[in-house]
N, C-alpha and C positions, 0 to 999 in steps of 0.2 A: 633529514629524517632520522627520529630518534630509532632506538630496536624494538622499543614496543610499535610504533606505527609498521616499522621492518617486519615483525612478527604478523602484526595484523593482516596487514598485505600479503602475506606469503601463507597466511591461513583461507585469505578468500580466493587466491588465486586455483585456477584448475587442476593445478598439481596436490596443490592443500587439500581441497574437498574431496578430491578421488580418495586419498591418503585415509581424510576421515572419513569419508562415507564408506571404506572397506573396511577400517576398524570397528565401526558402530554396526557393519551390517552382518558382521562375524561374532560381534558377541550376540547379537538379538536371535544370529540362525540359531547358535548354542543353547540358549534359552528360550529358542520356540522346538526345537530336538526335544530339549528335557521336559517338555509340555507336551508335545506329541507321546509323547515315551510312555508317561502317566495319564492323559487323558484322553487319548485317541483324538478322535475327529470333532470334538466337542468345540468348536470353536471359540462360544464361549470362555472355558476353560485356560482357553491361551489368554497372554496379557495381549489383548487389541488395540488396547489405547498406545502400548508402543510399538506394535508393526503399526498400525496405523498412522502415528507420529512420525515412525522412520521412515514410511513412505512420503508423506507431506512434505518433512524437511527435505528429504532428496530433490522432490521435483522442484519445489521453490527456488533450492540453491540453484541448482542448475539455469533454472530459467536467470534467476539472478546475474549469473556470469556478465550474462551480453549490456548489465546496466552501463557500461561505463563507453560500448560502441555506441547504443542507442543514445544517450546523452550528447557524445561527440556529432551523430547523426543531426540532432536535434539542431545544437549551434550552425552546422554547416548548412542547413534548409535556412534557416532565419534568414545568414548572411546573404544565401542565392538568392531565395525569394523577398529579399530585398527589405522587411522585416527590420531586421538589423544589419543596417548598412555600415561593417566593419570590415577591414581587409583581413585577409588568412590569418596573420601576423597576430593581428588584435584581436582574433578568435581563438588563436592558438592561448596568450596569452591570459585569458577569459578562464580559459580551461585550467591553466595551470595557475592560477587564482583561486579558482573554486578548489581547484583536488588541493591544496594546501591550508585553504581554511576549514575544508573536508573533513581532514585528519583528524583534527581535535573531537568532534562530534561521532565521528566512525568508532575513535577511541572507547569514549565515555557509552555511547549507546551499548558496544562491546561488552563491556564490566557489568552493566546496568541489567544487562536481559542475562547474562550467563550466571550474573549472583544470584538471581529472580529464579531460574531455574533450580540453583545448585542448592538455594535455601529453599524451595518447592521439595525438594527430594529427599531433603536432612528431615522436613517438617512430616514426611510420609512413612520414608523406611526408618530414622532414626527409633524410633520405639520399636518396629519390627529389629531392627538388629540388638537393641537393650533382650528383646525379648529371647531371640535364640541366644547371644553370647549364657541370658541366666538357666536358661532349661540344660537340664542335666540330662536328659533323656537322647540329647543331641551328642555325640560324641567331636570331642575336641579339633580333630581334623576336618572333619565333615562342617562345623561351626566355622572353620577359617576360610575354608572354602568359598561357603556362601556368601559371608562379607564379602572376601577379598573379591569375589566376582562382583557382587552386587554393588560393591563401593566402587572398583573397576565402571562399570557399564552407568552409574551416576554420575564419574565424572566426566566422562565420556560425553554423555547426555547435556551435561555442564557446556563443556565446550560445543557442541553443536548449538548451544545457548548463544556463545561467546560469538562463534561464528555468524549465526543467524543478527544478532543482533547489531553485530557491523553491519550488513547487509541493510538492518535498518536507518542505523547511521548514514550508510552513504543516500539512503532515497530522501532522507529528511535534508541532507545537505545538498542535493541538489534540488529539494523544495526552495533551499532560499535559496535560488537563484531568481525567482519569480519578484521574489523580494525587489533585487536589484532592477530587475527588467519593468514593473510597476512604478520607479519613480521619477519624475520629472528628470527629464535630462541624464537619460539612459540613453539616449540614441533609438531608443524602440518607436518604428514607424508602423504605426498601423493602416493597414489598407483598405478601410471599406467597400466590398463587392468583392474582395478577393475570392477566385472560386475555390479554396480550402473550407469556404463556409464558416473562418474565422478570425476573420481580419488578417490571415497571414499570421496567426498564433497556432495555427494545428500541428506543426511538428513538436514544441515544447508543453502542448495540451495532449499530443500521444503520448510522449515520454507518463507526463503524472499519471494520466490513466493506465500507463502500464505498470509504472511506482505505487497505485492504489490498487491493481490486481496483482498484483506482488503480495501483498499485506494481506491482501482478504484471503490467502491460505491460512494463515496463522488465526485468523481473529475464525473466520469459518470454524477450523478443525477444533480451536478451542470451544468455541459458542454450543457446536454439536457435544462435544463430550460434557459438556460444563451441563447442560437440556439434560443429557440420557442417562446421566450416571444414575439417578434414583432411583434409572429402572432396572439398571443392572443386575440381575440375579444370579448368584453363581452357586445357587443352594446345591444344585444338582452335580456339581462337582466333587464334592464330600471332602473339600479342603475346608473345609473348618472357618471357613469366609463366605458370607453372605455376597456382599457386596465390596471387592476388595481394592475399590476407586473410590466410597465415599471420602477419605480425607484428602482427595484430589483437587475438591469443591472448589476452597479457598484458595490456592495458589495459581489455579486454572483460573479464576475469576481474575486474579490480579494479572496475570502473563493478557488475557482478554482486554483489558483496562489498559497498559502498556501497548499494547501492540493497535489499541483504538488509538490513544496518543500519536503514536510513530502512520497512522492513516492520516492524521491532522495535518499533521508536519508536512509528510510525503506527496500530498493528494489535495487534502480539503482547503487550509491555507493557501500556498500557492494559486491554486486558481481562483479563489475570490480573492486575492490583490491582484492578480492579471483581470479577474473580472472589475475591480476598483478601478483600476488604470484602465482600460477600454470605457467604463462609464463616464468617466470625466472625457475622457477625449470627446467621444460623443455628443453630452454636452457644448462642448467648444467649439465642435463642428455646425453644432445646430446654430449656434448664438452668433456666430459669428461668419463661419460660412455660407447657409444655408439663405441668408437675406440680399448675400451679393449674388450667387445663381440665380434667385428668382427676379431679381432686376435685370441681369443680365438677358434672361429668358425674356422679359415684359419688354426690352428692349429693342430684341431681333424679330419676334411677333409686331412691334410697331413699325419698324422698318420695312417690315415684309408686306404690311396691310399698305402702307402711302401708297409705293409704287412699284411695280413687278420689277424686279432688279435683274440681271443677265440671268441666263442658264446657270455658268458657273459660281457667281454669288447665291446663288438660292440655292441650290446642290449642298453650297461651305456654309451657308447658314443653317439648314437644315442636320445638317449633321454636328454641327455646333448642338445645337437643340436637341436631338437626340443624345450628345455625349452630356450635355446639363443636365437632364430629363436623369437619365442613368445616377448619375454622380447623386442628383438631388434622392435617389429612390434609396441608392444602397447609401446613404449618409441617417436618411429616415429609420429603413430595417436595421437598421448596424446590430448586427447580435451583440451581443454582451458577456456571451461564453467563449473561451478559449480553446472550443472543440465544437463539432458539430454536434443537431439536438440527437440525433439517432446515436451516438456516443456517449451523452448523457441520460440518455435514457437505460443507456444497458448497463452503463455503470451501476443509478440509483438502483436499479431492480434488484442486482445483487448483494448491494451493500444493503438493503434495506434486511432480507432476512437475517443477518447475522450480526447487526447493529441498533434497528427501529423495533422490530419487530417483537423483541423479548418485553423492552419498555412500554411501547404502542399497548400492547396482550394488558398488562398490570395495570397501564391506564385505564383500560375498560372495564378492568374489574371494581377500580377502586370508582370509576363513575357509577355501574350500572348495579353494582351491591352482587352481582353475581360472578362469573366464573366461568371463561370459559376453557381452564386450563384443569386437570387433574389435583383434588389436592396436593400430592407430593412436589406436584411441577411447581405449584401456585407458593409454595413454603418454601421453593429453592428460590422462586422470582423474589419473594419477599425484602433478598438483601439488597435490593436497591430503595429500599424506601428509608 
């Protein structure tokens, strides 16, 4: 392990995060102080969008922590329940496969979202700093100040970029694990009738659905500011800024965009190749299985009509028949998702408002010639056409 993965790892570890989350959460007190100071109770007034932000990231990270139990969790159910029928050794082994080819992706996703951030912040305050270093009305101290804080607390921001953005890495790298587990001669047994209600896939269909509510803090928190910022008014604060989140727009939309990506990777892939691979099995079951059971079945029905067979034969035939019967029903139903429907159901709901629903809204307007969004909203939706 090189020192950059060193590094990485020791920034998402519990020690890391507490470390950063007291730095970021001491400069934002400092700068919601000096916003209390000057605008009283006005909440408005205060910068929202980053208490807001800084609360989001906290709790995200946090819950993040336990990805890497929940994952281990995840292997160890397969192998019990029988799923994947690997001994400890070759689970262990699994695991320390994946975290090594891990690396490389935690790496890159890393740089990717903390650059995305840190040129978000150059593209916002950089003209606001051009603008005090040139006002002369600012005196010289009070001008170094404010940078040095504000470039302070940006790269600060950066790195809770850099941070968070591992975080995406690692849910995306353990998306491809599904990869592996969907192709021919993986070892992956699927169970039809399993009572998990998913062939014996719901512990590694928990895991993405919690990999995919992981992500929908970020795309949520973005998708709402990215909506409300037009209506943001801060007239009544007599700072000299209307609306002081308009040039937010665009780099919110892109961190929005990136973090829909890292739901694909994390979430939405993954389980339609686990859903590809239970489809074909399915298939194979029917074609192939499902016409020896019903001989079998048409068999011990003949037998049973000739001539009354003993107590005990007709007891073991009957239950014969009942376990066909069974076998033959859950081979029929075989779901085809990798998690129960009442889990995909509460999934779509949520992702639908902060993924479908912005699109879905433009589609209707652009069918029905009308509108049923706010001019302003309907001109912000505009950039996706």
């Amino acid at each position: 392990m090189g020192w950059t993965e060193r590094f990485t790892s020791a920034a998402m570890g519990p020690r890391g995060i507490r470390v950063l989350l007291a730095v970021l959460v001491a400069l934002v007190a400092i700068k919601s102080a000096l916003e209390i100071s000057v605008f009283g109770s006005k909440i408005l007034c205060w910068d929202t969008m980053l208490l807001t932000g800084t609360s989001v990231f906290a709790l995200a990270v946090a819950l993040a922590l336990s990805l890497p139990r929940r994952f281990e969790d995840a292997l160890t159910a397969l192998r019990v329940h029988g799923a994947l029928p690997v001994t400890v050794a070759e689970t262990d082994a699994i695991k320390s496969e994946l975290e090594r080819k891990g690396r490389a992706t935690i790496n890159r996703a890393a740089v990717i979202v903390g650059m995305l951030v840190l040129v978000g912040f150059l593209y916002v305050l950089m003209p606001q700093f051009i603008a005090i270093w040139r006002d002369p009305a600012i005196p010289p101290g009070v001008v170094y100040a404010l940078i040095g804080f504000f470039g302070l607390l940006m790269l600060v921001c950066a790195f809770c970029g850099y941070v968070g953005g591992a975080f995406l890495g690692r849910v995306a790298s353990y998306g491809a694990f599904a990869r592996r587990l969907s192709r021919e001669g993986s070892g992956l047994s699927l169970q039809p009738g399993h009572y998990d209600g998913a062939n014996g896939l719901a512990p590694i269909g928990s895991l993405y659905l919690y990999q995919a509510f992981l992500v929908m803090f970020p795309i949520l928190w973005l998708a709402v500011w990215w909506l409300a910022i037009p209506y943001y008014d801060t007239t009544t604060c007599n700072a000299g800024i209307a609306n002081p989140y308009i040039n937010w727009r665009m780099p919110l939309l892109v961190l929005w965009i990136t973090s829909v990506v890292f739901l694909f990777l994390a979430f939405v892939r993954p389980v339609l190749q686990l859903r590809a691979r239970i489809k074909t099995e399915r298939a194979r079951l029917k074609r192939n299985r499902l016409p020896d059971i019903r001989a079998e079945i048409d068999a011990i029905r003949t037998n049973l009509s000739k001539s009354p067979p003993p107590e005990a034969d007709r007891i073991a035939a009957e239950t014969r028949l009942a376990a066909l019967a069974r076998e033959h029903w859950n081979i029929v139903h075989m779901p085809t998702w990798p998690m129960d429907r009442a889990t995909m159901r509460q999934y779509f709901s949520v992702n639908a408002v902060s993924t479908v629903a912005p699109v879905a809204l433009k589609s209707y307007d652009a069918l029905h010639g009308g509108s049923l969004l706010s001019p302003a909203l309907q001109h912000l939706l505009a950039g996706f056409g």
